[in-house]
VMD Tcl script that draws the C-alpha trace (Angstrom):
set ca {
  {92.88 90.28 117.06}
  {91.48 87.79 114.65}
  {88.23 85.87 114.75}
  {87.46 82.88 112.18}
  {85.72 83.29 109.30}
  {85.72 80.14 106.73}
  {88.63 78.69 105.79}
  {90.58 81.85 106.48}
  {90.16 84.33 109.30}
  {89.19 87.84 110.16}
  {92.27 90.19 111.12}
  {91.55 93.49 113.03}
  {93.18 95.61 115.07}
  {92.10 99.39 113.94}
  {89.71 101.20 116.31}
  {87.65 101.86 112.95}
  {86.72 97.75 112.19}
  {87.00 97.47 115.78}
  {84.14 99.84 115.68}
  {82.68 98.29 112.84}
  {82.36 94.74 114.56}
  {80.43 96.29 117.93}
  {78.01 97.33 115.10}
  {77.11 93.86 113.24}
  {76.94 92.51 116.08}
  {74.42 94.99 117.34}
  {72.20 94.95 114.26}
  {72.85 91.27 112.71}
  {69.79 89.99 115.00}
  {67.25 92.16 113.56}
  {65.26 91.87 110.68}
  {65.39 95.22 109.01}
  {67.69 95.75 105.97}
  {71.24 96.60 105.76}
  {73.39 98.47 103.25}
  {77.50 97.94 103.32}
  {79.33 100.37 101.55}
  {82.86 100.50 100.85}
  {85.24 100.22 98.41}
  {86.12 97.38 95.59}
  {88.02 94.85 97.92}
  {87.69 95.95 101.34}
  {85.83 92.86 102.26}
  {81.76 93.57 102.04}
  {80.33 90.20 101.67}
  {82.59 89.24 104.78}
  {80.70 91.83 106.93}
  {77.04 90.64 105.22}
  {77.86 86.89 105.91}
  {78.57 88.07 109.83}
  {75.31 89.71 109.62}
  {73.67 86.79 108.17}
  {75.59 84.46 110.71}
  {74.23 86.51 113.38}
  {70.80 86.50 112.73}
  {68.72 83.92 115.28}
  {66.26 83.02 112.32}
  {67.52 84.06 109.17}
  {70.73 82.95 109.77}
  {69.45 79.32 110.31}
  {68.63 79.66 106.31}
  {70.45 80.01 103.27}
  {73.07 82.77 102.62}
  {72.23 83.65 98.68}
  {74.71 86.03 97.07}
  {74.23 87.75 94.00}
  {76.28 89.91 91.49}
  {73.95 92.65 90.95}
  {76.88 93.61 88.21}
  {76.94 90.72 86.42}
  {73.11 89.85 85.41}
  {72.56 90.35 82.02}
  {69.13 92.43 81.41}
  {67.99 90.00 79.25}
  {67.98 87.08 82.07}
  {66.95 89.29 84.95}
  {63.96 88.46 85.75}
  {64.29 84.33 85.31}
  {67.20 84.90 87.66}
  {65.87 86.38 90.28}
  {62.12 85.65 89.97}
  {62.41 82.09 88.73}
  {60.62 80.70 85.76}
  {58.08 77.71 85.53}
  {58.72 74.67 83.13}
  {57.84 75.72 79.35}
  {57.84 79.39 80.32}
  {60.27 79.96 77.13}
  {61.86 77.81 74.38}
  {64.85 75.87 76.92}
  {63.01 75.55 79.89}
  {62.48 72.42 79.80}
  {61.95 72.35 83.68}
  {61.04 74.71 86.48}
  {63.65 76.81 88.10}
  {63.81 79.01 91.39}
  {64.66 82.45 91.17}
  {67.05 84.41 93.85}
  {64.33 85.40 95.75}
  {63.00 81.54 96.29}
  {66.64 80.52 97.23}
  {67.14 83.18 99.65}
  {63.68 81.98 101.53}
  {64.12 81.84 105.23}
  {67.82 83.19 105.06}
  {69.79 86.08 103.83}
  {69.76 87.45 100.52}
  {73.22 89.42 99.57}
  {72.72 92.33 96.68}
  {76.56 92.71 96.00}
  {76.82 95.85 93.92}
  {73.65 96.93 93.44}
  {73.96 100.28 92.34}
  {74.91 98.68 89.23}
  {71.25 97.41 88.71}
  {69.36 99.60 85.94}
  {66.21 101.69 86.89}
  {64.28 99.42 85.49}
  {65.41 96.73 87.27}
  {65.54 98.51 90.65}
  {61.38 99.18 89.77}
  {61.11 95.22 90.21}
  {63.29 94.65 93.43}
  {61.23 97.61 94.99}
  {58.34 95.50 94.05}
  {58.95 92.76 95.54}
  {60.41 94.29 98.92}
  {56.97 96.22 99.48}
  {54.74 93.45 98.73}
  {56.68 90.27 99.90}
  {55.35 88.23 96.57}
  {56.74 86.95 93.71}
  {55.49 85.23 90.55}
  {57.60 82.87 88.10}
  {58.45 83.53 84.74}
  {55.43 81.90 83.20}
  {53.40 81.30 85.79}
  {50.35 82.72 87.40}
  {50.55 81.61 91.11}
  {51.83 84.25 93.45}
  {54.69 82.53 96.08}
  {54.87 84.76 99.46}
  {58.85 85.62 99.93}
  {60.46 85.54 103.47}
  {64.37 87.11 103.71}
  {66.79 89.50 104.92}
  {67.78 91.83 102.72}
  {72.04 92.80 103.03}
  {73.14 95.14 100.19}
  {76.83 96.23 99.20}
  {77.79 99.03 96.88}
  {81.03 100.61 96.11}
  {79.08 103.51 94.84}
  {77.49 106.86 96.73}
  {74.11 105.88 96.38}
  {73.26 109.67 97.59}
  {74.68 111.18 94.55}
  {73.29 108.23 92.34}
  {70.14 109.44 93.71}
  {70.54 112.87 93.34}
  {71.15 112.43 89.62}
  {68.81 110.34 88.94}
  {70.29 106.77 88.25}
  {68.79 105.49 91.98}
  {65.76 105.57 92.86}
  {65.26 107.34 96.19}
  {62.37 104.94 96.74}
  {64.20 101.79 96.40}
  {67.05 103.51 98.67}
  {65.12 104.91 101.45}
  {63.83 100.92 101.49}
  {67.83 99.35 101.50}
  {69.57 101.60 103.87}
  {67.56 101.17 107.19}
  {70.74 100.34 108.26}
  {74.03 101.57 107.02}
  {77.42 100.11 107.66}
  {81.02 101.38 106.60}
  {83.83 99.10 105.85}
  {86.77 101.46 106.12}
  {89.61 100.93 103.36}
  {93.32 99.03 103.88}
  {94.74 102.64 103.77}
  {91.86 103.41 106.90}
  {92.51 100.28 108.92}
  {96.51 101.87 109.16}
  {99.88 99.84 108.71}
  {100.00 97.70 111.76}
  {96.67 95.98 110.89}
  {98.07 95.73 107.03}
  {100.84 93.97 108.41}
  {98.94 92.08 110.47}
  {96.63 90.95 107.57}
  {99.97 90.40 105.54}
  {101.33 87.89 107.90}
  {98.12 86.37 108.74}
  {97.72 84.79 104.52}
  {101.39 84.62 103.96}
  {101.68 82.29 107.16}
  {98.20 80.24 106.50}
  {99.90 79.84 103.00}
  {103.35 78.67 104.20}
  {102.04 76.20 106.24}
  {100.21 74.83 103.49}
  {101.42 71.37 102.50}
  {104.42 71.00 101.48}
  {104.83 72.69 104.92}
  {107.92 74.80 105.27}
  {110.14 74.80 107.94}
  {109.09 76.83 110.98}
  {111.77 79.63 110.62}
  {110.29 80.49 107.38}
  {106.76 81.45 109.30}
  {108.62 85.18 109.95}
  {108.83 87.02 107.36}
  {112.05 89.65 107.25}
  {112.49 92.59 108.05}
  {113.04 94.32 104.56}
  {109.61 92.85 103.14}
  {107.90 94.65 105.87}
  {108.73 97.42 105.09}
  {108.05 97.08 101.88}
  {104.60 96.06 102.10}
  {104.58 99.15 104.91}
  {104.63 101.68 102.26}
  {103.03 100.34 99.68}
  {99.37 100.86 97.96}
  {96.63 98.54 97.59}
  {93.48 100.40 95.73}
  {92.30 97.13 96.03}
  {92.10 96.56 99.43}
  {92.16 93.42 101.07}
  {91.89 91.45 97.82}
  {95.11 92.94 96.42}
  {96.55 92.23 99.76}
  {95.92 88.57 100.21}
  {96.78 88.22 96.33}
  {100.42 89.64 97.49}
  {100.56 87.56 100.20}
  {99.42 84.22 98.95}
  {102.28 85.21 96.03}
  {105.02 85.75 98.41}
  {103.79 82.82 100.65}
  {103.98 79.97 96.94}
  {107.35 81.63 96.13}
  {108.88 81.05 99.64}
  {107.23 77.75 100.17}
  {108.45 76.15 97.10}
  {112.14 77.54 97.01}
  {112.30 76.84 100.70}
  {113.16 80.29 101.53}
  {113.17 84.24 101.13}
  {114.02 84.38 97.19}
  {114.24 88.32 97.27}
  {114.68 88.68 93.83}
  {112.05 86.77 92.93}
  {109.59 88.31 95.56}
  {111.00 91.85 94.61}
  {109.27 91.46 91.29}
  {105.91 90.45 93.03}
  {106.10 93.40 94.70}
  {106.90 95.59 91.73}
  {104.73 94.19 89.62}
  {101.85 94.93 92.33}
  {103.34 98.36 92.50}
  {102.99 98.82 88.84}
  {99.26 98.38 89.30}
  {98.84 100.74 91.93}
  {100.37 104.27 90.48}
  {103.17 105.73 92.73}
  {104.52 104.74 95.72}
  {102.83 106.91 98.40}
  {106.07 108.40 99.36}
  {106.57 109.88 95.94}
  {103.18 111.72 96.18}
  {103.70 112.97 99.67}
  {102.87 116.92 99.52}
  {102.71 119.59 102.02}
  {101.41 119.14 105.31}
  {98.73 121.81 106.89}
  {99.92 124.68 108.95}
  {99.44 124.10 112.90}
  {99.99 122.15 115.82}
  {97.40 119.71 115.29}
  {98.73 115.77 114.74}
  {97.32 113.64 112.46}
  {94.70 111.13 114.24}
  {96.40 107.36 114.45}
  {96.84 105.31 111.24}
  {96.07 108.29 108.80}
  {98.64 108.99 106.24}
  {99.94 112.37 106.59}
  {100.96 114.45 103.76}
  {104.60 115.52 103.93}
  {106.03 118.56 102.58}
  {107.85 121.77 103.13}
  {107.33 121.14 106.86}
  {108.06 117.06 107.12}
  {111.02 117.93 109.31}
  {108.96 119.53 111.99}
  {106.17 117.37 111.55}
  {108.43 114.52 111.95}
  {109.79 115.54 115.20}
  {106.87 116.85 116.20}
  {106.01 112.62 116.22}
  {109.08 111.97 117.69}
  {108.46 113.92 120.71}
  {104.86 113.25 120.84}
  {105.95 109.24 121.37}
  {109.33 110.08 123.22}
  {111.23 108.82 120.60}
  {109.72 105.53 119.85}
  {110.45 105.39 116.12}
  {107.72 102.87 115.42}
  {104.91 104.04 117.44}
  {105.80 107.81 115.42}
  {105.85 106.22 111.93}
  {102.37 104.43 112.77}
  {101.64 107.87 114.27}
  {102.59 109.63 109.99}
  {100.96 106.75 108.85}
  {104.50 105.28 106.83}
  {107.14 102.41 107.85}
  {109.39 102.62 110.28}
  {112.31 102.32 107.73}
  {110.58 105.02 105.51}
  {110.78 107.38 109.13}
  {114.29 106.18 109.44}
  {115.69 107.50 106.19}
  {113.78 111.11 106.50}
  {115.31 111.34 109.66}
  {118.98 110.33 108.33}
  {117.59 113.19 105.30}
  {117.26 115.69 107.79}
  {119.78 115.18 110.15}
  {117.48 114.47 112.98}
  {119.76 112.19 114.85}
  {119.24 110.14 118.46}
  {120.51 113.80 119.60}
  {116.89 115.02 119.63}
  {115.93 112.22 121.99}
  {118.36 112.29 123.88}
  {117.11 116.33 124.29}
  {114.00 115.15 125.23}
  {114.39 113.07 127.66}
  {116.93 115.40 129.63}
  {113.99 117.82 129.19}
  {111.45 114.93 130.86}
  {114.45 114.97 133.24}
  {115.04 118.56 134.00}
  {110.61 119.02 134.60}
  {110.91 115.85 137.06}
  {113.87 117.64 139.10}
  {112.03 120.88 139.09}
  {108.80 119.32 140.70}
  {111.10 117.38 143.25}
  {112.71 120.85 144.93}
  {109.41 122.72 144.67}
}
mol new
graphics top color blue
foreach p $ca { graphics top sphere $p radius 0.5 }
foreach p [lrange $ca 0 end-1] q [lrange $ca 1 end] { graphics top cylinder $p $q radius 0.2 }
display resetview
């Protein structure tokens, strides 16, 4: 499932964004804040720009993002309260501060754990009161917005030691929205994303030809095992790679994409497969989409999957959370063979008999 977003689009098929989408929707047309949390990448100011879009009012206004991260202390408060003309030596005219841009629309805190106590003293301010006055000025201005903050961070903890203020959290986090990670979402909606950039890239001019808009096999599966720490950004940096490469040399150049991949790789630590462990005692499988740690038991757990999906290979790998090829190999390593299957389904057989004489 995709829905449009910009230039690009939105790619979901996971119960858990699935989820996630049910809920902006629910609380985009309200006025009350929101705080996104999630990790570097996983696509934040995506889900605050839906909320904004939603909005009957606000949304009508301007969407004003901001970099709590990246404002130095010493401009702080002519960024985001504005200054009047002559308010310091360079102003040579008035300026409006974040919270005047944001008037009537949506105001985006990216990051704003990052903001310094200090700092966080003055947004509090001005979200209790609703006023704000200009860097040398003495006239009040009345601020109307909707406040959408992101963090990366566990503002809890922050709190708990003292580098949040609990005030200025209880006030963010009426409302509290996840954005699950590209290892979360599960390998058919990575895929999914994959294709979606590397084919909005191909068919970028110079267009390719259309064959060129599937992409093979052995990339797949590469991209099926591999890690992205950073998310969806790392993802669509892959992809947009891959998708240049191939358009220009008018086709798969897999020696040339291998070292995109590797060098992605590189930045990632291991290859999940080489940190797979041991996998907890018991009959209990893994929910959907969840890598599974595999150890001193992978051969049971394995066709424990098998059997579980009557021997679909790539419904099980989705199942242990790695590629189908991946599955395919540990099975060769273990000697489970289309035997066990075939087992299976004589036992499926064997129960339906039964139930006919009785």
């Amino acid at each position: 499932m995709s829905r449009p977003f910009g230039k690009s689009e939105l790619v979901y098929q996971s119960l858990l964004m699935r989820n996630l989408l049910r809920q902006v929707e629910a609380f985009a047309d309200c006025d009350h804040p929101v705080l996104i949390e999630g990790e570097t990448g996983v696509g934040k100011e995506h889900m605050a720009a839906l909320i904004h879009q939603g909005h009957s009012r606000y949304g009508r206004g301007p969407f004003v993002p901001v970099n709590c991260g990246a404002v130095p202390d010493g401009l702080f408060e002519s960024l985001f309260f504005g200054h009047s003309r002559g308010a310091f030596t360079g102003a040579v005219q008035a300026h409006k501060g974040f919270f005047e841009r944001a008037q009537e629309g949506t105001l985006f805190l990216d990051e704003v754990g990052e903001l310094p106590l200090y700092q966080q003293v003055r947004l509090l301010r001005v979200l209790e009161d609703g006023v704000v006055t200009r860097v040398g000025s003495e006239t009040p201005l009345n601020t109307d917005f909707r406040l959408v903050a992101a963090t990366n961070r566990n503002l809890v903890d922050m709190v708990r030691q003292g580098t949040f203020r609990a005030d200025l959290y209880y006030r963010i986090a009426v409302i509290e929205l996840h954005v699950p990670s590209l290892h979360e979402r599960g390998v058919e909606e990575r895929l999914a994303i994959f294709r979606s950039v590397l084919v909005r890239v191909l068919q970028q001019p110079p267009a390719t030809e259309d064959y060129l808009l599937d992409p093979p096999a052995w990339l797949l599966d590469r991209v099926a095992i591999m890690q992205f720490p950073g998310n969806i950004r790392q993802l669509r940096n892959l992809a947009e790679r891959i998708g240049v490469i191939t358009r220009q040399m008018g086709h798969w150049h897999q020696t040339m994409i291998e070292n995109v991949l590797a060098l992605s790789e590189s930045m990632s630590g291991p290859a999940p497969d080489a940190a797979l462990g041991a996998l907890p005692a018991g009959p209990v499988m893994p929910a959907p989409g969840r890598r599974v740690r595999l150890g001193t038991e992978e051969r049971q757990r394995i066709v424990e999957a098998l059997d579980a999906h009557d021997w679909r290979r790539q419904e099980a790998a989705s199942h242990l959370g790695i590629s189908r090829k991946t599955l395919w190999e540990k099975m060769r390593k273990y000697g489970i063979g289309e035997t066990g299957g075939q087992a299976a389904n004589e036992r499926t057989a064997d129960g339906e008999r039964a139930q006919g004489t009785s």
